[in-house]
VOFISE-970745 format. One record per residue (C-alpha): residue number from 1; x, y, z. Coordinates in nm, 2 decimals, m for minus. Each point is the difference from the previous one (the first is absolute). Example, Ala and Ser with C-alpha at 12.3 -4.5 7.8 and 13.67 -1.06 7.14 Angstrom:
2
   i   east  north     up
   1   1.23  m0.45   0.78
   2   0.14   0.34  m0.07
//
This chain:
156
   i   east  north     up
   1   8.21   0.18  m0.75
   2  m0.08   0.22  m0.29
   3  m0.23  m0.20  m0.16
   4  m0.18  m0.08   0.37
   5   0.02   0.37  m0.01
   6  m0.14   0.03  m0.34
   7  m0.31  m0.25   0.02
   8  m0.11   0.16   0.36
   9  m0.01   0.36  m0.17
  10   0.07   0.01  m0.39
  11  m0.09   0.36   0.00
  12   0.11   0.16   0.34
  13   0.36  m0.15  m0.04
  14   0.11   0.15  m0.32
  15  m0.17   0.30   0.05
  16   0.21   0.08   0.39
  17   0.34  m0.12  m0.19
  18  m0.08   0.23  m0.26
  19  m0.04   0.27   0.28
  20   0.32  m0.02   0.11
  21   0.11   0.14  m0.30
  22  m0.24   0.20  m0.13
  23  m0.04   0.21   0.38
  24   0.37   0.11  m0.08
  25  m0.05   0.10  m0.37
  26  m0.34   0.23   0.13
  27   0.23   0.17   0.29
  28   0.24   0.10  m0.27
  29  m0.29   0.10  m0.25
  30  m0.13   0.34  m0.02
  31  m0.36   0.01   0.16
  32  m0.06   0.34  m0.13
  33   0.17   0.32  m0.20
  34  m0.06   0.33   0.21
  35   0.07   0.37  m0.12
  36   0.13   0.15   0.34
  37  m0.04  m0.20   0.27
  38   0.19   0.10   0.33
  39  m0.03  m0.34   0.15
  40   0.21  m0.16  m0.31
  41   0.29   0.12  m0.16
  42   0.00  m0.04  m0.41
  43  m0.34  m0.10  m0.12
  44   0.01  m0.34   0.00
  45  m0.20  m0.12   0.31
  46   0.11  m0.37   0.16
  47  m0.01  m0.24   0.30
  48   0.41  m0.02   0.06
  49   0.01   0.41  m0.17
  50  m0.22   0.05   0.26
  51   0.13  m0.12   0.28
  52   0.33   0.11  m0.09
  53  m0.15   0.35   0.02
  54  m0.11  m0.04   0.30
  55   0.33  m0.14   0.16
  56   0.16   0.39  m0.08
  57  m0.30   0.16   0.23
  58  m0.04  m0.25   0.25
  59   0.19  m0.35   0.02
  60  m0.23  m0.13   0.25
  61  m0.31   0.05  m0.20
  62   0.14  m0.14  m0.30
  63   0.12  m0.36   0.17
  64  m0.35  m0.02   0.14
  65  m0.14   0.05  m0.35
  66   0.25  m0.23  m0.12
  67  m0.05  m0.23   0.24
  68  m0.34  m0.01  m0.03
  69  m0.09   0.08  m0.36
  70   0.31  m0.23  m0.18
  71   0.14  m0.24   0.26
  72  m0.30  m0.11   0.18
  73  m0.19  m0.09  m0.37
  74   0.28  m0.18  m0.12
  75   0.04  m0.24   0.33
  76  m0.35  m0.08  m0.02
  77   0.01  m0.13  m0.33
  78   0.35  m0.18   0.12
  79  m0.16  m0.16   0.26
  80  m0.32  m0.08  m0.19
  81   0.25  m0.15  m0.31
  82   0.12  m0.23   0.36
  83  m0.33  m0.10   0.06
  84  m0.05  m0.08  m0.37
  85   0.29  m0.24   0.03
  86  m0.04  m0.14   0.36
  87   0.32   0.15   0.12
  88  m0.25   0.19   0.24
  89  m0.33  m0.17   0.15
  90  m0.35   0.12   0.01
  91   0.06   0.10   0.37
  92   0.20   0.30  m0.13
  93  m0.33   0.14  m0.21
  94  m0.09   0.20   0.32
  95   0.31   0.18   0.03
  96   0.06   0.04  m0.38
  97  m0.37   0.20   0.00
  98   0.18   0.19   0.30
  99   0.25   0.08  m0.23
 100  m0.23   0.06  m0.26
 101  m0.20   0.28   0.21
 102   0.31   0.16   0.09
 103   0.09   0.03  m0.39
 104  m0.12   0.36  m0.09
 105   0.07  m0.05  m0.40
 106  m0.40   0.05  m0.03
 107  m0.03   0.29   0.21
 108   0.31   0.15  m0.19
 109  m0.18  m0.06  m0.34
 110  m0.34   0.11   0.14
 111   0.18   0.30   0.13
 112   0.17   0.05  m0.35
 113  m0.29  m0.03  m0.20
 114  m0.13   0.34   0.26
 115   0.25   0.15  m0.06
 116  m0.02  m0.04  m0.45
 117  m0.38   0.07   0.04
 118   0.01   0.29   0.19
 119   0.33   0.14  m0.05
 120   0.14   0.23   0.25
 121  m0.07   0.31  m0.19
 122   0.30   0.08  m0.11
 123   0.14  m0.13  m0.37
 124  m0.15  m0.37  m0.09
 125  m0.04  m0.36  m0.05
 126  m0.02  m0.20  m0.24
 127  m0.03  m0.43   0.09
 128   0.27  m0.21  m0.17
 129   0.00  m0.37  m0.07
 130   0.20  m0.07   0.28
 131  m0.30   0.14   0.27
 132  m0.24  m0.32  m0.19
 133   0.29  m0.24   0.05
 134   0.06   0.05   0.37
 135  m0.37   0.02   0.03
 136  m0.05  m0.37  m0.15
 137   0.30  m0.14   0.20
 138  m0.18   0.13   0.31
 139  m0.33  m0.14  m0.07
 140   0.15  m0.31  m0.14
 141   0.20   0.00   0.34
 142  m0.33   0.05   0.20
 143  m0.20  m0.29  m0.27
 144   0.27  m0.30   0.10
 145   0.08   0.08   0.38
 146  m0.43  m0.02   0.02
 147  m0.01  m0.31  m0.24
 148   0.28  m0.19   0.20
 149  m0.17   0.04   0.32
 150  m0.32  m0.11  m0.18
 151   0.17  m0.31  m0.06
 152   0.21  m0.12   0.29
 153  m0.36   0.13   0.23
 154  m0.17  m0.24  m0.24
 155   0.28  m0.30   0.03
 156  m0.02  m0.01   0.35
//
């Protein structure tokens, strides 16, 4: 199966496998160092930090974020790495772009990147490595759920 797997997409496969491990590393990675933020406590700013801060405020706000920002992501490129291996069929493409549009890990990294550019005029922010990690797995995430549909629409 992984080699079916391999010859249909020798790129896409590796690259959503490696996605399930590197989405966890950039969650846990700082995106950014900020001097005196009042959304973040300490000064190093990141996905799970972030949502964590959120949880004191307001727990319902913070599962949605988590929900959509860090669960949603990573079962998309579950279900895709199912594809990959035929454990699911090309019927379930539709409902994994569902998925897919529900996932708000871009909007949370477009809204992050807002946020470092324009600052929120009080202390700063200053872009870590982690911010250019999270930002490749999302694109990667967007390049194979686009390539596999490409594909299966062209197999069929």
């Amino acid at each position: 199966m992984l080699l079916r797997a391999l010859r249909i997409a020798p790129v896409m496969v590796p690259l959503n496998l490696a996605l399930l491990v590197l989405y966890p590393v950039a969650w846990l990675s700082p995106l950014a160092h900020a001097g005196f933020l009042p959304f973040f406590s300490g000064n190093k700013v990141t996905v799970i930090g972030g949502v964590r801060n959120l949880w004191e405020s307001d727990a319902a706000l913070a599962v949605l974020v988590g929900l959509f920002a860090v669960v949603i992501p990573y079962a998309k490129t579950l279900c895709l790495a199912a594809v990959h291996f035929g454990r699911l069929g090309p019927r379930a493409l539709p409902l994994i772009e569902i998925v897919g549009k529900l996932s708000m890990a871009d909007v949370f990294l477009i809204a992050l990147y807002i946020v470092l550019v324009k600052g929120v005029g009080i202390g700063h922010v200053v872009s870590a490595w982690g911010l250019w990690l999270f930002t490749g797995c999302v694109l990667a995430s967007l390049w194979v759920g686009y390539q596999t549909k490409r594909k299966i629409d062209r197999w069929q």
